[in-house]
VOBA-1610 file (N, C-alpha, C; in pm, whole numbers, padded with zeros to 5 digits, always signed):
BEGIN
Unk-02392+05574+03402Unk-02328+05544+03530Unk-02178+05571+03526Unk-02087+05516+03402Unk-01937+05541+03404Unk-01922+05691+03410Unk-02028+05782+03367Unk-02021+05938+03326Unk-02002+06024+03472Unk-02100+05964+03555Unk-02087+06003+03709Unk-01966+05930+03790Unk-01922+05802+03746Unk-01831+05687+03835Unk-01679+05799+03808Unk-01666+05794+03678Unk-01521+05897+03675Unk-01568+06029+03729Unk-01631+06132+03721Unk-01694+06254+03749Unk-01627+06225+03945Unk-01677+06158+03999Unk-01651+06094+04126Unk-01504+06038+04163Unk-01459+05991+04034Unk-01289+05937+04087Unk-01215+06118+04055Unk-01249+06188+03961Unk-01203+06334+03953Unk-01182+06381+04077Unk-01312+06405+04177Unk-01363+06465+04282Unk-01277+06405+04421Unk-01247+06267+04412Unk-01145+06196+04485Unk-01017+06269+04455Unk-00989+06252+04342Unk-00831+06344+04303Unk-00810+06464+04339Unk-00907+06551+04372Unk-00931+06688+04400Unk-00956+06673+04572Unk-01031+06574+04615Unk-00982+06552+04775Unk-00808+06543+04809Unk-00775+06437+04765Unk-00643+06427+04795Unk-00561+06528+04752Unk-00579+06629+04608Unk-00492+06708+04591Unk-00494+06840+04702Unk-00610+06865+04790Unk-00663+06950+04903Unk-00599+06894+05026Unk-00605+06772+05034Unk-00500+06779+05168Unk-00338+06772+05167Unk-00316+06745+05055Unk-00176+06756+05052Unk-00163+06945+05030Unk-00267+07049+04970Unk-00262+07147+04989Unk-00245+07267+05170Unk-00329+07180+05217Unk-00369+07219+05315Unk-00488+07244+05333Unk-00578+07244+05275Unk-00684+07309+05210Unk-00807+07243+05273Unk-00825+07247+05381Unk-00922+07161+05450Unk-01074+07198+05377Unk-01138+07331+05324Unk-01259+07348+05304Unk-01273+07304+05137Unk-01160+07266+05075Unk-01140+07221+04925Unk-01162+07083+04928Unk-01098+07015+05057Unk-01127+06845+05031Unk-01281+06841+05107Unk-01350+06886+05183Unk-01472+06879+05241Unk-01541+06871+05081Unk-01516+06973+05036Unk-01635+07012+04917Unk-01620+06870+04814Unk-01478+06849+04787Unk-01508+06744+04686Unk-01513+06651+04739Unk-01501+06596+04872Unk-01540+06450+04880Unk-01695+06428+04919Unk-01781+06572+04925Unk-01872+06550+04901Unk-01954+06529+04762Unk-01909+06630+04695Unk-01905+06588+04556Unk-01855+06433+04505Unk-01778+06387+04565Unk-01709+06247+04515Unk-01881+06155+04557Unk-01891+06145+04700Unk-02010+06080+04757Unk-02108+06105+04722Unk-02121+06226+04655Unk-02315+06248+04596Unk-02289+06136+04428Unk-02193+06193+04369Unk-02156+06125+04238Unk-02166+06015+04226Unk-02122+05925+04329Unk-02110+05772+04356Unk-02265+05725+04437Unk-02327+05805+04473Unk-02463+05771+04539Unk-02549+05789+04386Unk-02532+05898+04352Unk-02642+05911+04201Unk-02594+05783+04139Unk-02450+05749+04069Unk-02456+05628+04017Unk-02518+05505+04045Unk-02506+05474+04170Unk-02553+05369+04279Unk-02741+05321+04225Unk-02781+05488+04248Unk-02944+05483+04239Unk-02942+05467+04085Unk-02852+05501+03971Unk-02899+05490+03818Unk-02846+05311+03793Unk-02749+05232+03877Unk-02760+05109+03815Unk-02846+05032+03900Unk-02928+05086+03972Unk-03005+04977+04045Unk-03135+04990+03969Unk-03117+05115+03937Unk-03258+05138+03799Unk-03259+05032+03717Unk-03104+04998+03641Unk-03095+04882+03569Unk-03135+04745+03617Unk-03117+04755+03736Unk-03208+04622+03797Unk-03317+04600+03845Unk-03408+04711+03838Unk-03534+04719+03844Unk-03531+04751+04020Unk-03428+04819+04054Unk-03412+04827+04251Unk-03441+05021+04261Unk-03502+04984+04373Unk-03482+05135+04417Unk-03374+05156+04575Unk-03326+05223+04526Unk-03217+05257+04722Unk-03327+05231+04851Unk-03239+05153+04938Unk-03357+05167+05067Unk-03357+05309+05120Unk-03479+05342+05101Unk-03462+05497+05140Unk-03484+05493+05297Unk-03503+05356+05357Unk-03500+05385+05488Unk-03337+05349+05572Unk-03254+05337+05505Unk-03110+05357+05532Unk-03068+05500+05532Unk-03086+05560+05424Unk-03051+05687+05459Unk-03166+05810+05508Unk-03260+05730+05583Unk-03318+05797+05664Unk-03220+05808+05777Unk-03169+05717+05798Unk-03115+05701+05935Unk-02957+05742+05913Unk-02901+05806+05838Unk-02784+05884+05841Unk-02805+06000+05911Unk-02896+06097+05917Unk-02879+06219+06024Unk-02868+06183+06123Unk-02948+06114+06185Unk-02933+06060+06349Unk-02831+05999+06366Unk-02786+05856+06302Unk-02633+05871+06325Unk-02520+05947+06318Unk-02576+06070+06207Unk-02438+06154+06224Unk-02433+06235+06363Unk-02527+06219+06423Unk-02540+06377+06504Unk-02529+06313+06628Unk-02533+06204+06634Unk-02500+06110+06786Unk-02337+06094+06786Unk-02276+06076+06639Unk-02147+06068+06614Unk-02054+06176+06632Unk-02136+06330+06574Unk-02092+06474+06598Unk-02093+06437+06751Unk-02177+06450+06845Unk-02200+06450+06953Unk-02129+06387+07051Unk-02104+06300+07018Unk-01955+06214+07059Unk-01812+06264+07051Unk-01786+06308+06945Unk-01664+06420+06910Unk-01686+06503+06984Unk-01763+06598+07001Unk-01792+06709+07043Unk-01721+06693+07249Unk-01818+06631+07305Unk-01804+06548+07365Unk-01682+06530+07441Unk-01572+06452+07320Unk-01479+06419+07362Unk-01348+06509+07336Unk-01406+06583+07302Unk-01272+06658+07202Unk-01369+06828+07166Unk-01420+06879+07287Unk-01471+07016+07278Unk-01404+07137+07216Unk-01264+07131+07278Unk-01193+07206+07227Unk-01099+07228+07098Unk-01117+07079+07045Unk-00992+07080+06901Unk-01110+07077+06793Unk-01156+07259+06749Unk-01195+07251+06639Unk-01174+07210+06484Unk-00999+07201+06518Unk-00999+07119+06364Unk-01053+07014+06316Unk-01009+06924+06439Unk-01102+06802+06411Unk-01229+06754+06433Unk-01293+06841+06508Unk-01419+06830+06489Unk-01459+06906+06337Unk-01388+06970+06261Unk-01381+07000+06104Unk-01400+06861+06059Unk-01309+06789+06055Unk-01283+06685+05983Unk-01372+06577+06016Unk-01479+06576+06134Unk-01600+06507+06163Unk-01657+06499+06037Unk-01677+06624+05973Unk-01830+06599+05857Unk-01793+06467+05772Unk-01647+06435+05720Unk-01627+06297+05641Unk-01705+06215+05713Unk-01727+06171+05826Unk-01816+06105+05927Unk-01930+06107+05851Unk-01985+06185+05829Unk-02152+06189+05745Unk-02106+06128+05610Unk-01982+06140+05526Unk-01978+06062+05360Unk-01957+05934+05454Unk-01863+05916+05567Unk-01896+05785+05554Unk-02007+05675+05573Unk-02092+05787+05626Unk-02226+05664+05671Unk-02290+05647+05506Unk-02272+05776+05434Unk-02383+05746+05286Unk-02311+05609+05225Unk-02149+05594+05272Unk-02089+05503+05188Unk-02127+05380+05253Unk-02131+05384+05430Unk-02231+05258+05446Unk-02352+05208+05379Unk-02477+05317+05374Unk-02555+05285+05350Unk-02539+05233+05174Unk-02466+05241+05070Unk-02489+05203+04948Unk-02402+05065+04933Unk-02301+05023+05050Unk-02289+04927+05103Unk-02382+04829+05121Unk-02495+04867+05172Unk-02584+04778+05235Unk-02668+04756+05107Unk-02705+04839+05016Unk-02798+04858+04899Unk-02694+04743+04827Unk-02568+04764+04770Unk-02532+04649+04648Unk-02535+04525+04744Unk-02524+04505+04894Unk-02487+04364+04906Unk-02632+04278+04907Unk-02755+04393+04865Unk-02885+04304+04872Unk-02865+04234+04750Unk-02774+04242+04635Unk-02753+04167+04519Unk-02647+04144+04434Unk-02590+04087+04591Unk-02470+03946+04572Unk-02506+03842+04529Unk-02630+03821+04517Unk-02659+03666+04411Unk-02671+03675+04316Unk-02684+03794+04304Unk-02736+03846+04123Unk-02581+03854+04074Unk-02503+03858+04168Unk-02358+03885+04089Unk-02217+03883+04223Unk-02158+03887+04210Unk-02096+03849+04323Unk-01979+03996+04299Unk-01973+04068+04204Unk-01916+04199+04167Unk-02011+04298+04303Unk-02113+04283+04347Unk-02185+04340+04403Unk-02141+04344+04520Unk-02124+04206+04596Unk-02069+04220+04712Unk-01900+04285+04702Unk-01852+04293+04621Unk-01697+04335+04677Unk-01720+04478+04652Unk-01846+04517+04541Unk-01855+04675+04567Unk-01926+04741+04711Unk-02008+04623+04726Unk-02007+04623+04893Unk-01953+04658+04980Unk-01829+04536+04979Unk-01719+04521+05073Unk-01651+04688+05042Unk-01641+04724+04934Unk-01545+04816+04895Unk-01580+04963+04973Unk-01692+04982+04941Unk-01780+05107+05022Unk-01794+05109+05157Unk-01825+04967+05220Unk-01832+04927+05352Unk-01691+04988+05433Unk-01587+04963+05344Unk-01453+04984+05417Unk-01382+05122+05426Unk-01453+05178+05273Unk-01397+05320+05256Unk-01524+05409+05365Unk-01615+05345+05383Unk-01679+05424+05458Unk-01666+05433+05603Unk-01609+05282+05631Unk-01608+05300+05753Unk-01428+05365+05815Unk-01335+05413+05720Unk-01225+05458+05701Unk-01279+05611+05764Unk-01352+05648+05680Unk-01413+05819+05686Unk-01448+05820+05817Unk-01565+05722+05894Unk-01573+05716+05995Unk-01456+05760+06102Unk-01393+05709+06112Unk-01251+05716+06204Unk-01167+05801+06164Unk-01166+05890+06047Unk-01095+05982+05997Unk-01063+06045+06097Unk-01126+06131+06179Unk-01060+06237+06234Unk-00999+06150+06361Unk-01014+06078+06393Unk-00920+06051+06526Unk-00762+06059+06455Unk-00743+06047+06291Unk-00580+06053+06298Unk-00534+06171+06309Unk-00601+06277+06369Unk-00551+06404+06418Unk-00562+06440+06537Unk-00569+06324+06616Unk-00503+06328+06785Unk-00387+06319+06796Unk-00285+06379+06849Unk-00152+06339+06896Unk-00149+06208+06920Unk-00174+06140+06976Unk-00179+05988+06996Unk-00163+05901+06881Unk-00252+05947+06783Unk-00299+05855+06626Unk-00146+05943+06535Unk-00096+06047+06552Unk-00006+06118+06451Unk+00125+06089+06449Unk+00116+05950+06397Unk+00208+05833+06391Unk+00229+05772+06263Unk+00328+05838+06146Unk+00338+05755+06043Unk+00310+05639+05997Unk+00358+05536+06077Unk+00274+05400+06036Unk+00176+05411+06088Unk+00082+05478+06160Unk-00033+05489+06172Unk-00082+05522+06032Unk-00086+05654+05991Unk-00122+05718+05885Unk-00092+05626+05768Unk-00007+05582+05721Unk+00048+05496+05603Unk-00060+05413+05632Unk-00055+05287+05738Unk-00173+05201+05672Unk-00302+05223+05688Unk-00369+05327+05776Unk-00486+05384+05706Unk-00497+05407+05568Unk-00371+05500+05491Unk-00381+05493+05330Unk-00412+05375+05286Unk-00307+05300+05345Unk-00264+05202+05279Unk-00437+05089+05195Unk-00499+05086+05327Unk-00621+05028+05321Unk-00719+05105+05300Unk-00723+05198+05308Unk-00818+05306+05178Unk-00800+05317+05124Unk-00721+05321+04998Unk-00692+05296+04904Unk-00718+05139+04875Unk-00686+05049+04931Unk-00718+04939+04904Unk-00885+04892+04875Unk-00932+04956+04960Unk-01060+04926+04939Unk-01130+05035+04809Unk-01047+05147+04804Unk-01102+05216+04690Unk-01090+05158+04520Unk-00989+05083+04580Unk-00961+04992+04443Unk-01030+04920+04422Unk-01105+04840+04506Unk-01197+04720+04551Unk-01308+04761+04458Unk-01370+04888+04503Unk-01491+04952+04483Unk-01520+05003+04352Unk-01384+05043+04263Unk-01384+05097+04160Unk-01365+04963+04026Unk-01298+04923+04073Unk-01282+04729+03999Unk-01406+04699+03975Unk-01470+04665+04061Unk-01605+04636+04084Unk-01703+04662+04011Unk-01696+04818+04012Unk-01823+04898+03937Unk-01782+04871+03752Unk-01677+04874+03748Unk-01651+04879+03631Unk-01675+04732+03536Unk-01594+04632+03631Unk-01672+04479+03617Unk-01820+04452+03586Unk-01916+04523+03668Unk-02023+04509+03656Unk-02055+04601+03547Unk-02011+04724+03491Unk-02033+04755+03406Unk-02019+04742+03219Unk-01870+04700+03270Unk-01818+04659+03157Unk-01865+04541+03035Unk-01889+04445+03217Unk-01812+04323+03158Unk-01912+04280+03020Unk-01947+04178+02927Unk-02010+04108+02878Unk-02106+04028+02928Unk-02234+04088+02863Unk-02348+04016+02946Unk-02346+03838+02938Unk-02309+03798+02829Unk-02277+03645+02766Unk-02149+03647+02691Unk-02193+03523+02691Unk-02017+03470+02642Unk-02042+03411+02517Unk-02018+03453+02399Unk-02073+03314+02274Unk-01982+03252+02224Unk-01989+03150+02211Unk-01927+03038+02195Unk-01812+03078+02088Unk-01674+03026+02103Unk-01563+03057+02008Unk-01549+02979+01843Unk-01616+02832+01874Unk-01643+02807+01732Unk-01741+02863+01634Unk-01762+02813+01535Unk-01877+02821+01418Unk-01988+02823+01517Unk-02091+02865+01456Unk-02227+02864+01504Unk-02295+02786+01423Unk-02383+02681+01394Unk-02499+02609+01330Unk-02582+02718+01265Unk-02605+02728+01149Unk-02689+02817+01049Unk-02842+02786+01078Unk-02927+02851+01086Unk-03047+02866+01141Unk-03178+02900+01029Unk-03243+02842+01015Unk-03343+02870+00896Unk-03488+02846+00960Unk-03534+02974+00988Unk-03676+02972+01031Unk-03771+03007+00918Unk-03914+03002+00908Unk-04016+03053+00853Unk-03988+03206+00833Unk-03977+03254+00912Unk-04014+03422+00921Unk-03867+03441+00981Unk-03860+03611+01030Unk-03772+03637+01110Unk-03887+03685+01233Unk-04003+03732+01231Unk-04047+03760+01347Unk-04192+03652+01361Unk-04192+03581+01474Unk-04329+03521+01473Unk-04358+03440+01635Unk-04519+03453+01602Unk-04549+03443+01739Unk-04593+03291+01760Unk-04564+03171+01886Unk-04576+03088+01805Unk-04623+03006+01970Unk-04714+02914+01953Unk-04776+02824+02018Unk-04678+02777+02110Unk-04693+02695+02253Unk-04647+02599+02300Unk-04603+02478+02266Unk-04689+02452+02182Unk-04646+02286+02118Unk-04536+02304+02064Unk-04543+02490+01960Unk-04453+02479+01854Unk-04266+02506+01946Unk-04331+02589+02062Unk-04207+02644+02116Unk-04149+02471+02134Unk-04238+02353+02214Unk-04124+02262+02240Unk-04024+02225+02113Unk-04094+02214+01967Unk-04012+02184+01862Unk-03872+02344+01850Unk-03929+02463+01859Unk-03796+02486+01821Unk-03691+02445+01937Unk-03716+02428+02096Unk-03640+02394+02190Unk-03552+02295+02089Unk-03611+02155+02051Unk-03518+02114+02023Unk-03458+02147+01877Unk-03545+02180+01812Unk-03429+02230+01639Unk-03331+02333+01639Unk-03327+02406+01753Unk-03223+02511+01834Unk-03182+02471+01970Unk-03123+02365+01944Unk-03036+02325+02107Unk-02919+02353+02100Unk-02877+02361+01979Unk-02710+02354+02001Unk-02670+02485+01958Unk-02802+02621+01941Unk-02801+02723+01916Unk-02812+02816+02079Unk-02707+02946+02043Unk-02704+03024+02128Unk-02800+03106+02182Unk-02927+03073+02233Unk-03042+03138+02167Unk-03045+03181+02301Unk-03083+03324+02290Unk-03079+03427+02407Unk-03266+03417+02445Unk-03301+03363+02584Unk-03397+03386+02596Unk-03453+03426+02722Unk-03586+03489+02728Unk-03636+03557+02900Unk-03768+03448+02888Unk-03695+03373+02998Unk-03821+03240+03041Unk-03875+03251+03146Unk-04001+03181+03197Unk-04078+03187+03364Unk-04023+03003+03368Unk-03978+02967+03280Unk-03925+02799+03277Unk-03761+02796+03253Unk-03729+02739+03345Unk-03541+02721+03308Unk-03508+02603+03232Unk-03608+02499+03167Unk-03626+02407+03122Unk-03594+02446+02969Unk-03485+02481+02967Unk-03420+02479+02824Unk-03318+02419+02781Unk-03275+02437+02637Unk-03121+02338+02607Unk-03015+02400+02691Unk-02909+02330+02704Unk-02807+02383+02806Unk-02743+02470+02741Unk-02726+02491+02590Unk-02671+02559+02521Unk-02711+02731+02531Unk-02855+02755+02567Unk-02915+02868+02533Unk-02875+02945+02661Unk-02886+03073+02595Unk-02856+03248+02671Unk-02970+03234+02809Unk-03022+03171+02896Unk-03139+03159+02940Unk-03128+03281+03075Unk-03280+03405+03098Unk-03240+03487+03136Unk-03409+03467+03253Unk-03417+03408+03369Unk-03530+03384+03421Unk-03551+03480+03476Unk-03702+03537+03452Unk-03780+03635+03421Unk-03860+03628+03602Unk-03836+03717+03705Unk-03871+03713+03828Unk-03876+03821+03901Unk-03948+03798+03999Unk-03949+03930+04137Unk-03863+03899+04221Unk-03783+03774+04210Unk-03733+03707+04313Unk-03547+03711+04294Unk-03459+03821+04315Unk-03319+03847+04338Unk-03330+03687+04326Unk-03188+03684+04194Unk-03114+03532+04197Unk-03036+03580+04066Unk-02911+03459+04072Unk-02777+03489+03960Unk-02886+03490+03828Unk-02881+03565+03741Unk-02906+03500+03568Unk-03077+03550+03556Unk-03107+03596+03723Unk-03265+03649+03712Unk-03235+03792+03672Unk-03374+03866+03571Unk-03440+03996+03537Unk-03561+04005+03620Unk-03603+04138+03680Unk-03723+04220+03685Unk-03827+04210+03587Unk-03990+04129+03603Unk-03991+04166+03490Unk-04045+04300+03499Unk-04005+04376+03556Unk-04037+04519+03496Unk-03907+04601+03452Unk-03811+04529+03453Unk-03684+04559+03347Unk-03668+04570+03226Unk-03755+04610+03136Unk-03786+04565+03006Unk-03628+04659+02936Unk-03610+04737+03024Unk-03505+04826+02889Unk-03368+04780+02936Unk-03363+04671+03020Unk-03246+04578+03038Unk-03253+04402+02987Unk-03349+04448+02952Unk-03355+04306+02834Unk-03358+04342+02701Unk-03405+04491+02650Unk-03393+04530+02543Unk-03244+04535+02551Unk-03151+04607+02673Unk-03013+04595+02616Unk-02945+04491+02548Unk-02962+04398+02653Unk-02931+04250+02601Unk-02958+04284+02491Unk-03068+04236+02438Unk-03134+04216+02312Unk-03046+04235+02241Unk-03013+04381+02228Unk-02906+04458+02129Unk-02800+04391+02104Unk-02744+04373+02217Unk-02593+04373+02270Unk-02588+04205+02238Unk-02688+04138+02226Unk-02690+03970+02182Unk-02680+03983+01996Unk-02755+04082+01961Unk-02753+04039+01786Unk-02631+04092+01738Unk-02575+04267+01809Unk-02466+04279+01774Unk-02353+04218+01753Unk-02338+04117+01846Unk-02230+04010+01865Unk-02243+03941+01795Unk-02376+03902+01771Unk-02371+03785+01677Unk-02332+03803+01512Unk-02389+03947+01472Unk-02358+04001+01343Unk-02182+04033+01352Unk-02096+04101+01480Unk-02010+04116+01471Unk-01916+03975+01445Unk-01964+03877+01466Unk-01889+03718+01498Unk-01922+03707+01349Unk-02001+03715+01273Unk-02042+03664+01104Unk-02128+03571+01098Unk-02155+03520+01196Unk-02269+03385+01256Unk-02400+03395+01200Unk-02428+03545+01125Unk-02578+03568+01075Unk-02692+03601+01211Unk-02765+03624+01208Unk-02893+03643+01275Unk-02905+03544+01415Unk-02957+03639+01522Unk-02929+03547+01594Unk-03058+03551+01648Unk-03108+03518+01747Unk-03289+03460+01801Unk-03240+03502+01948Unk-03384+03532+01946Unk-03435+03606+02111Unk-03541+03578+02115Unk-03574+03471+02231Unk-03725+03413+02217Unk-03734+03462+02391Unk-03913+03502+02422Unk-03974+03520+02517Unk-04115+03431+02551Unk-04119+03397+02654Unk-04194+03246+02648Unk-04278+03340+02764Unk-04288+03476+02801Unk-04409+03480+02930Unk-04428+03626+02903Unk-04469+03646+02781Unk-04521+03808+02746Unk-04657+03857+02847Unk-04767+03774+02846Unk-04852+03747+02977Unk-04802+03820+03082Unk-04651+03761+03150Unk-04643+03787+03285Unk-04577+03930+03264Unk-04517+03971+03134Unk-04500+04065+03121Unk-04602+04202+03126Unk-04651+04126+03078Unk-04788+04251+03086Unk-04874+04274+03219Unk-04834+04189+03283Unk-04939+04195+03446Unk-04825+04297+03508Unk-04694+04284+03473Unk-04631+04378+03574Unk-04587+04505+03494Unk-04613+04539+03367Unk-04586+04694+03308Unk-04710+04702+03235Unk-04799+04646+03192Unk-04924+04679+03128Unk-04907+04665+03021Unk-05017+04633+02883Unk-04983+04568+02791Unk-04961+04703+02652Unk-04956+04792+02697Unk-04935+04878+02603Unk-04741+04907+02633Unk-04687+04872+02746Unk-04561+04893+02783Unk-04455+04780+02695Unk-04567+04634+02672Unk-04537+04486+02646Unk-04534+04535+02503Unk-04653+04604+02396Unk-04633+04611+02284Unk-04483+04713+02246Unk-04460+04759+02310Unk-04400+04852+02275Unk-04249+04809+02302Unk-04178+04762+02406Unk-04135+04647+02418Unk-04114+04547+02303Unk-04216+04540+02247Unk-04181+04372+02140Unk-04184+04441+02010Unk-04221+04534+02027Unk-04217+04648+01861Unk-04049+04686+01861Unk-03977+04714+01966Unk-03852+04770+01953Unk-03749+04624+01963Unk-03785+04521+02017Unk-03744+04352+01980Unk-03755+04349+01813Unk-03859+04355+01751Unk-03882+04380+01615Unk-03753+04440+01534Unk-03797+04563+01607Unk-03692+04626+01454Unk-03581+04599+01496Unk-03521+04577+01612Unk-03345+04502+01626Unk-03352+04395+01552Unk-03453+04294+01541Unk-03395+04192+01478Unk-03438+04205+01361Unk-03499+04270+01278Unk-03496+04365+01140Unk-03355+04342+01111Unk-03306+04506+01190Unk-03207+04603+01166Unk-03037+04443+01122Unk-03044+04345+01243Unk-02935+04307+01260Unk-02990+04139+01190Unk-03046+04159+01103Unk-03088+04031+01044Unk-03108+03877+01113Unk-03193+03960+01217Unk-03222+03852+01357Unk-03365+03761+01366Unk-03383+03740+01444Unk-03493+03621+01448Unk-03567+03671+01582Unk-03675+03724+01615Unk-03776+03705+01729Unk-03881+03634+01713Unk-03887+03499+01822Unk-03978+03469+01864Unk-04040+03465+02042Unk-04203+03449+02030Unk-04282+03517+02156Unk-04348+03388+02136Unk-04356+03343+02285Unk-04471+03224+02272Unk-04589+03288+02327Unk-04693+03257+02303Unk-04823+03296+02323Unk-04927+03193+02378Unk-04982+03155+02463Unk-05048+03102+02510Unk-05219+03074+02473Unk-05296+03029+02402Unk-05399+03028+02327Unk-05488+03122+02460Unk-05562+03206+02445Unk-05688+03318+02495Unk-05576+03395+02653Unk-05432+03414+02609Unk-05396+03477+02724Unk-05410+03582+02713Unk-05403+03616+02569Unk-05471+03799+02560Unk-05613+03805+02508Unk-05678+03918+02527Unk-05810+03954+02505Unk-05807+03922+02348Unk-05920+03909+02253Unk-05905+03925+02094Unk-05834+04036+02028Unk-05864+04172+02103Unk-05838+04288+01996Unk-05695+04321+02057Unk-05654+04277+02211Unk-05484+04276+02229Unk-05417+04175+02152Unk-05525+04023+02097Unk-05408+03971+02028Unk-05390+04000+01895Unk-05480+04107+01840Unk-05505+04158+01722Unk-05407+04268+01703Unk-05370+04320+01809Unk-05272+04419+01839Unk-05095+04367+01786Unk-05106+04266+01866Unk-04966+04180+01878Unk-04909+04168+01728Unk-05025+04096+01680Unk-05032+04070+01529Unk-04977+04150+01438Unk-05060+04309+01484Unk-05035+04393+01378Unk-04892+04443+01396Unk-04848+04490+01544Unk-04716+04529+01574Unk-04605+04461+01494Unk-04600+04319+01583Unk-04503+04193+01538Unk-04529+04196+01357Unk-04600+04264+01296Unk-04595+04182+01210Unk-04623+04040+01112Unk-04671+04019+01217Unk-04695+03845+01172Unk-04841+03807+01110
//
């Protein structure tokens, strides 16, 4: 996503360096280029959230553009320049519509809505673009705070993405960590047994994907749903919990803390929504991270939730 997000702030730089050229068919090209760049990103981090773009939003960008052309046209038959400068009119509706796509998951993060807000504003900027080439609008402080607030909101938008990209999925704690001594490093382990490690790991950072939020207050807890909410996964997100995954033992090996635990308490529900050959494969690559980074996986298992020869499967994968 950052590979296309800069690729897109380039394509911005190359807009603005075109109108300060003169160059009206140089900034068309890259601020379309800027808007396809920032739409592909859009559709690759919603992948990360298990979202697809409403594709019935940008169904409805031609028809609004062409009621909007039509209006220009309309009003302003004769000043072909600016009916030139209409087509930004079409980036700005795509920038509405991916507007409308992050603010479906402002609960999931609140970086979402200001990338929202951010697109919402730069798009609706493009919108109104060409009226500042009426005699009427070709008024310095006119022009200045149009910049002024496109730019503002481009800042908005770019903050944003990067926040959400950047930031740290968890936070681990700045003191010592409590030393941890399990049986195994990988094992699959009953209900009864999961309530005992709940409590012999409470005051441990223990990164986990639950269908129960009923854990120590201490733990990474990551609720496992179909249902948009702060701290919720897809469970058909599996290669955004594998990130985690990673990105949880690394830290923990980088801190000196030793091995750190990633427990999953609803492999079951995992498997009803990617299938259980998606689930082994999945908990085989959980495996060797916590191999590789001298980690701890545990899976609770539910007595006859898998068939015999799938839990014969589990067995052989995991190891255990």
């Amino acid at each position: 996503m950052l590979l296309f997000l800069s690729a897109g702030i380039l394509m911005h730089a190359v807009t603005s360096a075109a109108y300060y050229m003169r160059e009206l068919w140089l900034g068309i090209l890259s601020y379309a280029l800027f808007t396809t760049l920032i739409l592909h990103a859009t559709a690759e981090y919603l992948k990360t959230k298990g979202k697809t773009p409403s594709c019935e939003l940008f169904a409805l960008i031609i028809p609004l553009f062409a009621i909007y052309f039509i209006i220009f046209t309309r009003m302003f038959p004769n000043d072909n320049y600016l009916l030139s400068h209409a087509v930004f009119g079409f980036f700005g509706f795509i920038l509405l519509a991916i507007s409308v796509n992050f603010m479906k998951l402002r609960e999931i993060d609140k970086h979402h809505a200001y990338l929202g807000i951010g697109a919402a504003g730069m798009g609706g900027l493009m919108i109104i673009h060409p009226l500042l080439f009426l005699p009427s609008f070709q008024k310095p402080a006119i022009f200045v705070s149009w910049s002024i607030t496109y730019a503002a909101f481009g800042i908005l938008l770019v903050s944003s993405i990067f926040n959400l990209v950047l930031t740290k999925h968890f936070l681990l704690p700045e003191n010592s960590l409590p030393v941890i001594e399990l049986k195994r490093q990988i094992q699959l382990i009953t209900p009864p047994q999961y309530e005992t490690i709940k409590e012999n790991l409470k005051d441990f950072p223990v990164l986990a994907f639950v269908r129960s939020l009923d854990v120590p207050e201490k733990w990474i807890a990551h609720y496992v749903s179909t249902t948009p909410a702060e701290g919720s996964i897809p469970p058909t997100n599996l290669a955004y919990m594998a990130q985690l995954a990673s990105d949880y033992f690394r830290s923990l090996q980088e801190k000196g803390s030793g091995g750190g635990v990633v427990l999953i308490d609803c492999p079951e529900y995992l498997a009803i929504y990617n299938g259980f050959e998606a689930l082994v494969k999945f908990l085989a690559s959980l495996r060797d991270m916590a191999l590789i980074y001298g980690g701890n996986l545990l899976v609770v298992v539910e007595e006859n939730a898998f068939e015999p020869q799938q839990a014969k499967v589990l067995k052989r994968v995991l190891g255990t």
